[in-house]
gemmi code that builds the backbone of each chain (N, CA, C; Angstrom):
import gemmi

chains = {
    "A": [
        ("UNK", (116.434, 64.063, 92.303), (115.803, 64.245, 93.611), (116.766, 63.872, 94.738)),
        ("UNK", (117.933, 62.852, 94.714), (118.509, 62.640, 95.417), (119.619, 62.810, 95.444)),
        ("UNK", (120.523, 63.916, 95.831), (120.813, 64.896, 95.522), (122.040, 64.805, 96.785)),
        ("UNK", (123.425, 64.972, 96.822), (124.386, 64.857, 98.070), (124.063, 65.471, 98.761)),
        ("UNK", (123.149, 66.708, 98.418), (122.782, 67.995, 99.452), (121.712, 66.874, 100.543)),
        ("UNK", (121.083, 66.740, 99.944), (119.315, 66.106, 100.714), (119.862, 65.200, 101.311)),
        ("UNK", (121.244, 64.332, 101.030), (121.443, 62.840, 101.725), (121.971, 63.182, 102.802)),
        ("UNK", (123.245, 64.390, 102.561), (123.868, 64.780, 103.928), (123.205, 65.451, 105.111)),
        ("UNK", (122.013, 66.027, 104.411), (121.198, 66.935, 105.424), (119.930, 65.705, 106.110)),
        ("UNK", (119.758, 64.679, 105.551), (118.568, 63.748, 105.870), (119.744, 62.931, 107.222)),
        ("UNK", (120.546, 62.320, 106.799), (121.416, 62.054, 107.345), (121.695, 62.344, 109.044)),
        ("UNK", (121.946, 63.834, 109.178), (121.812, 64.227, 110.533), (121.025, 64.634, 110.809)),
        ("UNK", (119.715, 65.231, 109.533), (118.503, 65.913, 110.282), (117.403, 64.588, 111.057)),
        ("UNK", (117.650, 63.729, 110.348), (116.156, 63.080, 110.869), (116.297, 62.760, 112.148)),
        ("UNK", (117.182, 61.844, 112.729), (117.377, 61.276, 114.041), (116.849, 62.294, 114.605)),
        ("UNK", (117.005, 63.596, 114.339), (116.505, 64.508, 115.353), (114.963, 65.118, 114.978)),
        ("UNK", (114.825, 65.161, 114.298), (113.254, 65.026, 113.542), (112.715, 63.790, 114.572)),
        ("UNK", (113.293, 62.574, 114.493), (112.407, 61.874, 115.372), (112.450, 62.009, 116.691)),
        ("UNK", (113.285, 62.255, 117.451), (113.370, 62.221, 118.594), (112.880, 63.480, 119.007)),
        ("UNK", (112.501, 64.431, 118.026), (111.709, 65.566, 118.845), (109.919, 65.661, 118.431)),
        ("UNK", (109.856, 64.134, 117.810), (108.457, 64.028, 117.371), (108.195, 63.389, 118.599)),
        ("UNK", (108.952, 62.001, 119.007), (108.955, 60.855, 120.361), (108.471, 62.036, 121.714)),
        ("UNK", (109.652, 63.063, 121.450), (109.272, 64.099, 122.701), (107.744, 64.966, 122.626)),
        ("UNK", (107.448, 65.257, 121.509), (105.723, 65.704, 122.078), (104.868, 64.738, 122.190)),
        ("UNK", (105.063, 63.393, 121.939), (103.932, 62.396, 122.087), (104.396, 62.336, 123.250)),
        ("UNK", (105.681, 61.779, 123.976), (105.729, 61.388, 125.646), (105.103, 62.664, 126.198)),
        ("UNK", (105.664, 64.046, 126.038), (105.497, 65.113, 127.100), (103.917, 65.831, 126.521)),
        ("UNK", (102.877, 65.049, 125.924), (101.963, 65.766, 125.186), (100.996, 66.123, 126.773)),
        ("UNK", (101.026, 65.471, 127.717), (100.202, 66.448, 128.729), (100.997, 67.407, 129.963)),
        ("UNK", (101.721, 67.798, 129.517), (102.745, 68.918, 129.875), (102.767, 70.259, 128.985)),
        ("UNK", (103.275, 70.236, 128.172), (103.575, 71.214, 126.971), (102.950, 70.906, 126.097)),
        ("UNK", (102.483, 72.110, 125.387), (101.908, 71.932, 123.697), (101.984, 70.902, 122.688)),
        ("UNK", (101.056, 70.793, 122.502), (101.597, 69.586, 121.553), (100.350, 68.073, 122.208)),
        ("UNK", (100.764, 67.288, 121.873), (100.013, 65.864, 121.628), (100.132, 64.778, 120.848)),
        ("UNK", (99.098, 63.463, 120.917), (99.454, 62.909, 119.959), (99.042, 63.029, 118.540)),
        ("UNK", (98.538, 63.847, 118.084), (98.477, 64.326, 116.564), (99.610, 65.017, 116.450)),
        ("UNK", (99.984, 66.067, 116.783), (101.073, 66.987, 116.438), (102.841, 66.449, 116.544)),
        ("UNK", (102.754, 65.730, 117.776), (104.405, 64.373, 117.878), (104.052, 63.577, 116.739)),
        ("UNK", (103.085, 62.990, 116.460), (102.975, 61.870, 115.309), (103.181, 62.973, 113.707)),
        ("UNK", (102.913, 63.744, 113.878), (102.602, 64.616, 112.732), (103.857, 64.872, 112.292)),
        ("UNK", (105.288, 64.968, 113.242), (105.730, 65.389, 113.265), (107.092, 64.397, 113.050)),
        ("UNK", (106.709, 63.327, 113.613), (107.746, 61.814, 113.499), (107.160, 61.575, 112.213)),
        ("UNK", (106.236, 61.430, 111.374), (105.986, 61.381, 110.469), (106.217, 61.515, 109.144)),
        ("UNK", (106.680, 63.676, 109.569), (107.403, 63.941, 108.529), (108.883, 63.739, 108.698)),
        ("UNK", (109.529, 63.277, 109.176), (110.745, 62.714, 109.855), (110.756, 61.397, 108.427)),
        ("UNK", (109.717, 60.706, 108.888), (109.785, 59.525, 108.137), (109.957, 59.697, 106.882)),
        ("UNK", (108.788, 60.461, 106.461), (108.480, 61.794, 104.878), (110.271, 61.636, 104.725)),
        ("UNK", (110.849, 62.351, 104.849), (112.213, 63.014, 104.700), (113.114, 61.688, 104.170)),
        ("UNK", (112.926, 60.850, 105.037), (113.967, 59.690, 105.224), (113.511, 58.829, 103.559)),
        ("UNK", (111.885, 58.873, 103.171), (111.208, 58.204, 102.097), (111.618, 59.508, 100.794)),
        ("UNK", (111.695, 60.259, 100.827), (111.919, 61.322, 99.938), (113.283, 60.955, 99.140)),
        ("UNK", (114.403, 60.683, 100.424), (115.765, 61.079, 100.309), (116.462, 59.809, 99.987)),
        ("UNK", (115.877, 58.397, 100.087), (116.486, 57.321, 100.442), (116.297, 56.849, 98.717)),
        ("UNK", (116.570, 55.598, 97.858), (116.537, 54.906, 96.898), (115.223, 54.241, 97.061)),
        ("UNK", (114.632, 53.715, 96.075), (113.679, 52.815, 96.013), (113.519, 51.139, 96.365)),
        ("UNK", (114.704, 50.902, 96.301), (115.142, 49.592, 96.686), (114.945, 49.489, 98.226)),
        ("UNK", (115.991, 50.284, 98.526), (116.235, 50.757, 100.375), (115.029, 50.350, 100.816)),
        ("UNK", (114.036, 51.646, 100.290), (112.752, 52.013, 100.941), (111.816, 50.516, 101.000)),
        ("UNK", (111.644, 50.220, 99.943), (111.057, 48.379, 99.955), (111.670, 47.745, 100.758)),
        ("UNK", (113.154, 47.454, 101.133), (113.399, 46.745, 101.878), (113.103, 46.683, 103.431)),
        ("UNK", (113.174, 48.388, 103.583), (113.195, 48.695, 105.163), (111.880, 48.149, 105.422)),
        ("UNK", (110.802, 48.662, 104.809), (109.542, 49.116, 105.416), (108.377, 47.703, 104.737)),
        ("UNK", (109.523, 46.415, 104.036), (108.837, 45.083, 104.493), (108.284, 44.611, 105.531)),
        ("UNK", (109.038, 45.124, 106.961), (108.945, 44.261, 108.219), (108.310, 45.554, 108.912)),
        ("UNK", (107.924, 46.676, 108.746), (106.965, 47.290, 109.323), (105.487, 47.326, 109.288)),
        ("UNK", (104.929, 46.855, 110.207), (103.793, 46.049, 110.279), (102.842, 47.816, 110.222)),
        ("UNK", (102.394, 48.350, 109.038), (101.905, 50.057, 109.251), (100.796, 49.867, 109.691)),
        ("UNK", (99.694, 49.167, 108.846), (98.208, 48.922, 109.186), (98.312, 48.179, 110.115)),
        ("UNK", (98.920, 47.006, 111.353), (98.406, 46.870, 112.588), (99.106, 47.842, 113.573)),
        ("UNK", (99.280, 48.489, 113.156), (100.215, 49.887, 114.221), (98.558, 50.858, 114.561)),
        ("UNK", (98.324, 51.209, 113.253), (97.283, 51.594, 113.086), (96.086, 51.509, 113.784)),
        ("UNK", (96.006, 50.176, 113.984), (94.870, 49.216, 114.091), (95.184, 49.338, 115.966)),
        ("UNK", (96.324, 49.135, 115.835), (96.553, 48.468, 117.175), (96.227, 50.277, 118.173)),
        ("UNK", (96.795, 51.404, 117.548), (96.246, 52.593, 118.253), (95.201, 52.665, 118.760)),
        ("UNK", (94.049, 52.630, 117.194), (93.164, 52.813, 117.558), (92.520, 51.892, 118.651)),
        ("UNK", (92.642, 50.492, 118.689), (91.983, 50.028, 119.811), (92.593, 50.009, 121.381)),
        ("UNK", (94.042, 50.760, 121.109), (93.983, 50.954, 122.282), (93.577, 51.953, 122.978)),
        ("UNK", (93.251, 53.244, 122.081), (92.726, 54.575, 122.664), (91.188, 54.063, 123.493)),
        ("UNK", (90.548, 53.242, 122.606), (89.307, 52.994, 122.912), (89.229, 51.725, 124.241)),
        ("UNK", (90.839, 51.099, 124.339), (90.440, 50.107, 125.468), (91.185, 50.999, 126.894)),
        ("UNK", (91.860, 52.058, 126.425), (91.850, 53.146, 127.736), (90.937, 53.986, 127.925)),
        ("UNK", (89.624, 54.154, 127.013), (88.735, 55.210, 127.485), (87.868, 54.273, 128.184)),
        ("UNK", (87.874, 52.244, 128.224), (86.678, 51.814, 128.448), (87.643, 50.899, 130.457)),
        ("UNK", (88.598, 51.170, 130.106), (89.438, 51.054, 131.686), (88.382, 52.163, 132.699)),
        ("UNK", (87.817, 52.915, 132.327), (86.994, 53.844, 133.501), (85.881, 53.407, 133.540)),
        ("UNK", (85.110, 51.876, 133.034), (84.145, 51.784, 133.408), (84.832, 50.978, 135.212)),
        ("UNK", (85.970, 50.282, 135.745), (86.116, 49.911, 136.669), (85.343, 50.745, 138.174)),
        ("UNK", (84.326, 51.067, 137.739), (83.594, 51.262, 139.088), (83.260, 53.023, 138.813)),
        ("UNK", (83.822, 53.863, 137.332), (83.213, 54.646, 137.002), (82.852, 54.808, 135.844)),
        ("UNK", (82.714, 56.300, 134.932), (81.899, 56.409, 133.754), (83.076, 55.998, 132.802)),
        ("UNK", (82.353, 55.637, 131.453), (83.451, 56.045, 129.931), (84.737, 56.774, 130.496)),
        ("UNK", (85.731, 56.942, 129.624), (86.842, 58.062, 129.509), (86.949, 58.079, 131.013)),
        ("UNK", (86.868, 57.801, 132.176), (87.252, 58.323, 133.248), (88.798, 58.008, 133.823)),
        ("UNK", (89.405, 58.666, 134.128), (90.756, 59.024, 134.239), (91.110, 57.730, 135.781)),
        ("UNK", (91.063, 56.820, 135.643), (91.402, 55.580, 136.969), (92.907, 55.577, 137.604)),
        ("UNK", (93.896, 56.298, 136.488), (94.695, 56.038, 136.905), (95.674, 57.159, 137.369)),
        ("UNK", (94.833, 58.437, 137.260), (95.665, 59.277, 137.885), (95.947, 59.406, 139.431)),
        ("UNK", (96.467, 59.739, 140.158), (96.850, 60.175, 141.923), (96.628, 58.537, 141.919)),
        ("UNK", (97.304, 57.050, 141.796), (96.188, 55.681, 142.327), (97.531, 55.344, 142.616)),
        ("UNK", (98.930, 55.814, 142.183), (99.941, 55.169, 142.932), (100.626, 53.952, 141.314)),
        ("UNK", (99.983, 53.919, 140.498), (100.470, 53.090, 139.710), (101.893, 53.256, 139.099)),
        ("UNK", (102.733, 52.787, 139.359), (104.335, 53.000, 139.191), (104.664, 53.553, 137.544)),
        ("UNK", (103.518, 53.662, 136.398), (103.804, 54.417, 135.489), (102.815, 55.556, 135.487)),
        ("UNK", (103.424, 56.591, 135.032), (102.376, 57.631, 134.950), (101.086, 57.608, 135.989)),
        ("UNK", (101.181, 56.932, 137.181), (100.248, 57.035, 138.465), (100.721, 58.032, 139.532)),
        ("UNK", (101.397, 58.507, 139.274), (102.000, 59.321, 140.671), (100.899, 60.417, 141.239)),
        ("UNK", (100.810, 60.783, 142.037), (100.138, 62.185, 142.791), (100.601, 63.249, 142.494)),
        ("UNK", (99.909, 63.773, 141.544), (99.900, 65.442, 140.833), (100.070, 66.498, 142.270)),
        ("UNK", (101.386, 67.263, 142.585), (101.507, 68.498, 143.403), (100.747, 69.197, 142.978)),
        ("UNK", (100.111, 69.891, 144.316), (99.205, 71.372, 144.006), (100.096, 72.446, 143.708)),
        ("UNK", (99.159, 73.152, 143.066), (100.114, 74.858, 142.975), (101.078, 74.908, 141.597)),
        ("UNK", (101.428, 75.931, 141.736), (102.541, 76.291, 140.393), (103.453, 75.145, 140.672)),
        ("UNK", (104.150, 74.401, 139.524), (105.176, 73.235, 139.480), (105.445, 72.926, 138.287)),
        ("UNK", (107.108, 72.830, 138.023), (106.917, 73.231, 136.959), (106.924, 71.812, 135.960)),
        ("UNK", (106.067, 70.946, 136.133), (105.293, 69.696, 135.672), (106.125, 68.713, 135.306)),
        ("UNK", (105.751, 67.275, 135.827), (106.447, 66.449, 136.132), (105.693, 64.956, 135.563)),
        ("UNK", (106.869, 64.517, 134.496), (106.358, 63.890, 133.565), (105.713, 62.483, 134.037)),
        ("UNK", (105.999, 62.165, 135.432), (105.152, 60.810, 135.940), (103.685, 60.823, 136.250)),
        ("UNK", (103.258, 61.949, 136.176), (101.479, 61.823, 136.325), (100.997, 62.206, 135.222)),
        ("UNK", (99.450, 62.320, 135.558), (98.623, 62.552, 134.198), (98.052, 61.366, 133.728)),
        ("UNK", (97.998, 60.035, 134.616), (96.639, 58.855, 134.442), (96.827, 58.019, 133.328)),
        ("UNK", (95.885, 58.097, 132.696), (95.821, 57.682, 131.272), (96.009, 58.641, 129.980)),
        ("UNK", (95.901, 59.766, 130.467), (96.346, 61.153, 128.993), (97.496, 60.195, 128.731)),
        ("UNK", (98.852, 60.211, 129.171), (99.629, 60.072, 128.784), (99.797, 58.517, 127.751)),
        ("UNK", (99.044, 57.493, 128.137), (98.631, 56.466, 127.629), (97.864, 56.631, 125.928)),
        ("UNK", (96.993, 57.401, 126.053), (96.365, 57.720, 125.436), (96.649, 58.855, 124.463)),
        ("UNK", (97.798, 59.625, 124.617), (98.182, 60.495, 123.586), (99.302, 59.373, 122.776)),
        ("UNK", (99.956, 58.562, 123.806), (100.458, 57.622, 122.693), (100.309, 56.177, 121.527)),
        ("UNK", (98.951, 56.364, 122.064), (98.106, 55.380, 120.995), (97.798, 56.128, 119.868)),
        ("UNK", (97.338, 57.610, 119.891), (96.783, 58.550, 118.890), (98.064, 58.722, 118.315)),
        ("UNK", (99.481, 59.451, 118.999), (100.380, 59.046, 118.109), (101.113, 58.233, 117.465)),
        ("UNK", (100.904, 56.767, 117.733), (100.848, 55.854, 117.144), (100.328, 55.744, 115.667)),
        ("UNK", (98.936, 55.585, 116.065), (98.188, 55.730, 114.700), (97.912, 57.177, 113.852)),
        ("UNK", (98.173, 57.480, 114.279), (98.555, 59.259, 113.723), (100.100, 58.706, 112.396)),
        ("UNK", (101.156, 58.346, 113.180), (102.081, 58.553, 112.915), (102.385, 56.981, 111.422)),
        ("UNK", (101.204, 55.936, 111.681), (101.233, 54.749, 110.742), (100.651, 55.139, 109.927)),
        ("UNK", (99.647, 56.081, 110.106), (98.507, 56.723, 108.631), (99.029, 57.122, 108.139)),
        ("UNK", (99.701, 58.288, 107.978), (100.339, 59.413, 107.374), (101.924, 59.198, 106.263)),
        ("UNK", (102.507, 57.993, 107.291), (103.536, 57.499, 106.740), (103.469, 56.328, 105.329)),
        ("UNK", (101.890, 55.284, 106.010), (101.756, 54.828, 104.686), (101.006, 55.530, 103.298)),
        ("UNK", (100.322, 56.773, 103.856), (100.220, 57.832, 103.005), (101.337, 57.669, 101.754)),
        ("UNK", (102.115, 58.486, 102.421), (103.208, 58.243, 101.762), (104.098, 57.386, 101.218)),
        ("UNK", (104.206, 56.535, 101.549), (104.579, 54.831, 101.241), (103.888, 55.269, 100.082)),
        ("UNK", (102.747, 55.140, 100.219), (101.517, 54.430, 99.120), (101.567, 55.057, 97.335)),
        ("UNK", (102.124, 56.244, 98.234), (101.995, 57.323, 97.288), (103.579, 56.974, 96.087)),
        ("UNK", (104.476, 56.795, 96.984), (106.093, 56.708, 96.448), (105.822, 55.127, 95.532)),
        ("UNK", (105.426, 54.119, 96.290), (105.111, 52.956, 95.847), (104.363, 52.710, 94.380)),
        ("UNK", (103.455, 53.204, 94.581), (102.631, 53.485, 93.052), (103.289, 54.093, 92.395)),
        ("UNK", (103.621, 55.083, 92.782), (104.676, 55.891, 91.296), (105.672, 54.783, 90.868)),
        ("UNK", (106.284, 54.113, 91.567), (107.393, 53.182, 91.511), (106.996, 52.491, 90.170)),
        ("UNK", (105.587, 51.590, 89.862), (104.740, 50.625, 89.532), (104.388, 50.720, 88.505)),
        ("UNK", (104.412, 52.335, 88.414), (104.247, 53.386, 87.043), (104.905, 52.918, 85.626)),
        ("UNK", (106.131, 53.523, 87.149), (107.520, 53.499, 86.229), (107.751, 52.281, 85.383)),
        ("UNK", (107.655, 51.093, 86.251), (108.099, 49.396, 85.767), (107.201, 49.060, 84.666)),
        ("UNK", (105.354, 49.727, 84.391), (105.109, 49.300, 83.571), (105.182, 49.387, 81.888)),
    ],
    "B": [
        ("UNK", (112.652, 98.893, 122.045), (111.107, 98.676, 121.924), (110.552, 97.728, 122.845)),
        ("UNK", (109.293, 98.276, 123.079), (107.929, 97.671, 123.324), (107.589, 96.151, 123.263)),
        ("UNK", (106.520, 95.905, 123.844), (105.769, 94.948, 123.335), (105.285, 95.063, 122.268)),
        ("UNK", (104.810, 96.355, 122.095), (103.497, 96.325, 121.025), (103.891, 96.908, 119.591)),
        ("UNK", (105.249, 97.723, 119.958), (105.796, 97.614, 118.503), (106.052, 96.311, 117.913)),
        ("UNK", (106.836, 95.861, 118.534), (107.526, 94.309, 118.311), (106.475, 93.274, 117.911)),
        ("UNK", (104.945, 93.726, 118.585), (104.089, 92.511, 118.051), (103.114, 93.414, 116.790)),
        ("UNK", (103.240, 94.687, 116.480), (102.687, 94.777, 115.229), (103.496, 95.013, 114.278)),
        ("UNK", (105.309, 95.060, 114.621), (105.727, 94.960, 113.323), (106.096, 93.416, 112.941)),
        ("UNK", (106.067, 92.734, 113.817), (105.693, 91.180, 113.491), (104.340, 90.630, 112.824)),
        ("UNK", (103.527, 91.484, 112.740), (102.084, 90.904, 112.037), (102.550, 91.826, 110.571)),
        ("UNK", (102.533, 92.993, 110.702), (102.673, 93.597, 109.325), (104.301, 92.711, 108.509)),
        ("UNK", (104.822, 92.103, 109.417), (105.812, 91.098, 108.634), (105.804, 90.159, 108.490)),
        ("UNK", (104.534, 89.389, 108.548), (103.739, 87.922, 108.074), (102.891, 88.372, 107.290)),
        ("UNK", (102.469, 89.173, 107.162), (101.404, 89.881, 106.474), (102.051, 89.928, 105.188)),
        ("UNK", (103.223, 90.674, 105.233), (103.817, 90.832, 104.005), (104.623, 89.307, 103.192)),
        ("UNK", (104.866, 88.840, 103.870), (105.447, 87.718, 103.928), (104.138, 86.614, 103.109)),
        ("UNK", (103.236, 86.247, 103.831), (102.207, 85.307, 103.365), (102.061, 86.083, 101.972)),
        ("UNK", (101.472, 87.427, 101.756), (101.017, 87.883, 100.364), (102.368, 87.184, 99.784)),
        ("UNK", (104.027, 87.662, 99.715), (104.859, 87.129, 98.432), (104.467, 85.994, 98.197)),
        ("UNK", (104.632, 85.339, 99.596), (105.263, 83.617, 99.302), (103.676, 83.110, 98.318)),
        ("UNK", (102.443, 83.896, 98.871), (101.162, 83.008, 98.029), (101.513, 83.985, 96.500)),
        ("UNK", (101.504, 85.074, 96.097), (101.667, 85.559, 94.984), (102.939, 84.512, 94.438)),
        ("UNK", (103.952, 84.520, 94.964), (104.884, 83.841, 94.135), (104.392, 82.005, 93.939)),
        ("UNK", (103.745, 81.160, 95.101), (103.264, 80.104, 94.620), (102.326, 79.893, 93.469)),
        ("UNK", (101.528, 81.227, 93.196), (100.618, 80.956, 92.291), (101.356, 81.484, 90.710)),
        ("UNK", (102.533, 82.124, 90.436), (102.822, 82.876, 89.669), (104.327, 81.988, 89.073)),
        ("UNK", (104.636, 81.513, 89.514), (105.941, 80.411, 89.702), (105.617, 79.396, 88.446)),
        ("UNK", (106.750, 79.219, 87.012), (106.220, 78.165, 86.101), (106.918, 76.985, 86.321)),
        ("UNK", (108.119, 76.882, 87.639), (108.511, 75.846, 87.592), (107.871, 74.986, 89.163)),
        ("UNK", (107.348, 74.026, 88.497), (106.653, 73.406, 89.822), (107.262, 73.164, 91.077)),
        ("UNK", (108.392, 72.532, 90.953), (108.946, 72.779, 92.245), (109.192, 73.537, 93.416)),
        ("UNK", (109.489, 74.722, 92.128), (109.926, 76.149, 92.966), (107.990, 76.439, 93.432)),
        ("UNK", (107.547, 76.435, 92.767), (105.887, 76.938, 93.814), (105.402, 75.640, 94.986)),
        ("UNK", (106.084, 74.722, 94.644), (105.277, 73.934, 96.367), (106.534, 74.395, 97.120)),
        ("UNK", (107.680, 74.597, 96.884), (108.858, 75.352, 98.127), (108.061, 76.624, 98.220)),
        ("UNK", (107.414, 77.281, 97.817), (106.609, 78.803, 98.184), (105.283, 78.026, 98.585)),
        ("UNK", (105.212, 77.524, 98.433), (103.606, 76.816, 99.238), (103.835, 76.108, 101.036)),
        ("UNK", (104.962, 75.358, 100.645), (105.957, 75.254, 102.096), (106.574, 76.639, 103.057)),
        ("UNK", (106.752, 77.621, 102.657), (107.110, 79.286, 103.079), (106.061, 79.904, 103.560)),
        ("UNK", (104.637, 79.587, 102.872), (103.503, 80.201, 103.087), (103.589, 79.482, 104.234)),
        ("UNK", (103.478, 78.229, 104.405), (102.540, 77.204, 105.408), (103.532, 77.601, 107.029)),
        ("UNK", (105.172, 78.139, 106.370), (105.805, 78.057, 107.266), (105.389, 79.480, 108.541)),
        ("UNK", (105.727, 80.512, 107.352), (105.101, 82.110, 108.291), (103.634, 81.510, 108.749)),
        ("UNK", (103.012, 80.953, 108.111), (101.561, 81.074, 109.174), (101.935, 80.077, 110.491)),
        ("UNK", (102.622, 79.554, 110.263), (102.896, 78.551, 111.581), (103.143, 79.763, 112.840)),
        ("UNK", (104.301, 80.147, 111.958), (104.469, 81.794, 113.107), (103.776, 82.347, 113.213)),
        ("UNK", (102.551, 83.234, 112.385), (101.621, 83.837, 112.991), (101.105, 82.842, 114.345)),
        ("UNK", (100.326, 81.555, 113.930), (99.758, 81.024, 114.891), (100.507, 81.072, 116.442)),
        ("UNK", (101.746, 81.037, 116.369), (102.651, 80.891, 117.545), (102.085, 82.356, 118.086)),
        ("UNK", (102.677, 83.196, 117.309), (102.514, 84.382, 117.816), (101.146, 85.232, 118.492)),
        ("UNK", (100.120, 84.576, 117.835), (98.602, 84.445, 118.741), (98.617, 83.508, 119.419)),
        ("UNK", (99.887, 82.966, 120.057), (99.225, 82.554, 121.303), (98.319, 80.763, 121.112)),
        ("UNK", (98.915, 80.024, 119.918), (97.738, 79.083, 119.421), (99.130, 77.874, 119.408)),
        ("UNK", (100.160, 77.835, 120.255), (101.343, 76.597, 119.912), (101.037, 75.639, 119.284)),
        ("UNK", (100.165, 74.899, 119.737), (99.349, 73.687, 119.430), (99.541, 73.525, 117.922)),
        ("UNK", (98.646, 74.708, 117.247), (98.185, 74.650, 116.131), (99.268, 75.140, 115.079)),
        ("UNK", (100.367, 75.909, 115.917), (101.146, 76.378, 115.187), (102.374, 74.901, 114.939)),
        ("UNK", (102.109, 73.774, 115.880), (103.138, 72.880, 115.917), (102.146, 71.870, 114.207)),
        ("UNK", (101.081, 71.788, 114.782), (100.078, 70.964, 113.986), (100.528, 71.574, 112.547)),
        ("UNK", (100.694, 72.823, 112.124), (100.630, 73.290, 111.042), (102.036, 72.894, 110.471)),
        ("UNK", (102.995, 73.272, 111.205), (104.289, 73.219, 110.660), (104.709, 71.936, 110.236)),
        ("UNK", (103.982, 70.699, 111.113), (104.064, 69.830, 110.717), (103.134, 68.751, 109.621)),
        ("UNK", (102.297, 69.727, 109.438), (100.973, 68.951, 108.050), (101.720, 69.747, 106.766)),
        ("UNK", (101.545, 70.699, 107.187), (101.092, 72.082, 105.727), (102.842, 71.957, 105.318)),
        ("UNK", (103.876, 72.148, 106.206), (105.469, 72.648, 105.571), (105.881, 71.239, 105.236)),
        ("UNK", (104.984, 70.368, 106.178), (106.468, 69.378, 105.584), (105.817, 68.192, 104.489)),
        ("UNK", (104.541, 67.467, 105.394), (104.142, 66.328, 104.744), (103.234, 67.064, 103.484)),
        ("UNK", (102.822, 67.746, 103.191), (101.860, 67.534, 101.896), (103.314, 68.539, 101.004)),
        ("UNK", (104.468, 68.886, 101.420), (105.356, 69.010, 100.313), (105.755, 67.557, 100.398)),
        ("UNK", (106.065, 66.853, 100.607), (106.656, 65.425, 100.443), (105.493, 65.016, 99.142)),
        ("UNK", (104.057, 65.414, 100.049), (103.369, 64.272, 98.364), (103.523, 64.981, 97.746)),
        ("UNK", (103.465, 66.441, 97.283), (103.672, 66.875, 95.881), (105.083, 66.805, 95.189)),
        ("UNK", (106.178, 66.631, 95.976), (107.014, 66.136, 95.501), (107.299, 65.157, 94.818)),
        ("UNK", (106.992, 64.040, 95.918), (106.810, 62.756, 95.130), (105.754, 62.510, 93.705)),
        ("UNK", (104.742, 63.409, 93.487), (103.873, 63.412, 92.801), (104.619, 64.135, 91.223)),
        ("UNK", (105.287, 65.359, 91.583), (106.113, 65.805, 90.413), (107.256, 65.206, 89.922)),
        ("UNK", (108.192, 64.432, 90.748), (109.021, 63.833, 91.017), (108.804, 62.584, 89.317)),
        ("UNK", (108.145, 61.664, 88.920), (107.134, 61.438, 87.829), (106.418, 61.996, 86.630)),
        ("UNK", (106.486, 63.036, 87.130), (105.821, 63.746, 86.085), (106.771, 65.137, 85.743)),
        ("UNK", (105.831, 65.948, 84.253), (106.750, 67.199, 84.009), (106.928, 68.315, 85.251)),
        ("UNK", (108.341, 68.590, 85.253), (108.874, 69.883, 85.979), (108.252, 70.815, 85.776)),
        ("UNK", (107.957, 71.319, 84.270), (107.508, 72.606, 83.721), (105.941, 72.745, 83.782)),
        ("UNK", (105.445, 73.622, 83.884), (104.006, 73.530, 83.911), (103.655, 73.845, 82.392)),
        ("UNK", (102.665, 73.460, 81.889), (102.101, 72.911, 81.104), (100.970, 73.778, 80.133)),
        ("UNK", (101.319, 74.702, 78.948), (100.223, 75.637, 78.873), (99.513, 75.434, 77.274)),
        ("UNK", (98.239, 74.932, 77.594), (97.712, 74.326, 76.012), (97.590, 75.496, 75.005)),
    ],
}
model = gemmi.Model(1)
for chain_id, residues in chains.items():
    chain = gemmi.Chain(chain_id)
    for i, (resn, *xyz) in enumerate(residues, 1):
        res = gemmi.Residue()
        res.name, res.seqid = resn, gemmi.SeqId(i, " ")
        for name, pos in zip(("N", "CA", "C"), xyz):
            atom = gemmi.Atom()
            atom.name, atom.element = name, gemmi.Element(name[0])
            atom.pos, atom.b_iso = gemmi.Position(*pos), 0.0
            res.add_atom(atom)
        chain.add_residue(res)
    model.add_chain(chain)
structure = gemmi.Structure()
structure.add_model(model)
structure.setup_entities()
């Protein structure tokens, strides 16, 4: 399975596998895409890197990656940015778009433009919690999956 | 050419495309070689989806169907026999 072909190609492919997963979770309320599809996508990035790497490696790296509070930590933050709009309005309400807040607060231009990654409120907050936990599920998927086989093997 | 050549000889060439790649995933005795045709399938439909107009779903796909569920069946054969198995 691990193979000079897969090491040399994992090698230069992933960095860019991730950094074009990082790019649809940041730009997910601009262009296509979101945080399922960037996470989906850094994910299989990760996939690649767990496929291609030794078994040893892989245990060692992914000791100090905390997957299930990544997880954990998404999900409650999606839910503590949908509950930021009770400040004087409903559920889910968007508080922080046009308010001036120096991240992602800026004042959305009218008209055709061709979109500008400092506004958009809380979307942008909020597509990166989903890809967050999008991107910890899927990976310990896989973990879980490589790991057990491992366990197989030893017994 | 056209638009409209260009977008129906692009469907009649996913068209043709999805039938091999699923005929050859299901017809294939070495396992490997049919989840790489199960990854081909997943890949042309990504393109169809693009090509209706559906990015989103075509990004969603390319990235569930081509990449991560070949990783688990990999890892899953990877353990077990190459050859498929006929009682």
């Amino acid at each position: 399975m691990t193979t000079v072909i897969i090491k040399t190609t994992t090698k230069y492919l992933a960095a860019l596998i991730l950094t074009f997963g990082a790019y649809i979770i940041v730009h997910g309320h601009l262009t296509p895409g979101g945080g399922f599809q960037g996470g989906a996508v850094f994910a299989s990035g990760l996939a690649l890197l767990i496929v291609a790497c030794e078994g040893d490696v892989i245990r060692e790296r992914f000791k100090k990656v905390p997957l299930s509070a990544l997880e954990s930590v998404g999900a409650l933050g999606f839910l503590g940015m949908a509950t930021l709009g009770f400040m004087g309005y409903t559920f889910f309400r968007n508080v922080i778009a046009n308010s001036g807040f120096p991240l992602f607060g800026e004042p959305t231009p009218l008209g055709i433009n061709p979109g500008y990654l400092n506004t958009g409120g809380t979307l942008p907050y909020m597509n990166i919690f989903v890809g967050t936990k999008v991107l910890a599920g899927l990976t310990s998927i896989i973990l879980v999956f490589y790991l057990l086989l491992e366990v197989r093997e030893n017994e | 050419m056209n638009f409209d050549e260009l977008f129906w000889t692009l469907q009649v060439l996913v068209a043709v495309g999805l039938l091999t790649s699923a005929i050859a995933a299901v017809r294939f005795k070495n396992l490997i070689s049919a989840v790489i045709a199960m990854a081909v399938f997943s890949l042309i439909l990504s393109l169809e989806f693009y090509v209706l107009q559906a990015p989103d779903v075509a990004i969603a796909e390319a990235g569930v169907g081509a990449c991560l569920t070949t990783a688990m069946y990999l890892l899953a054969i990877k353990k077990t026999a190459a050859e498929e198995v006929i009682e």
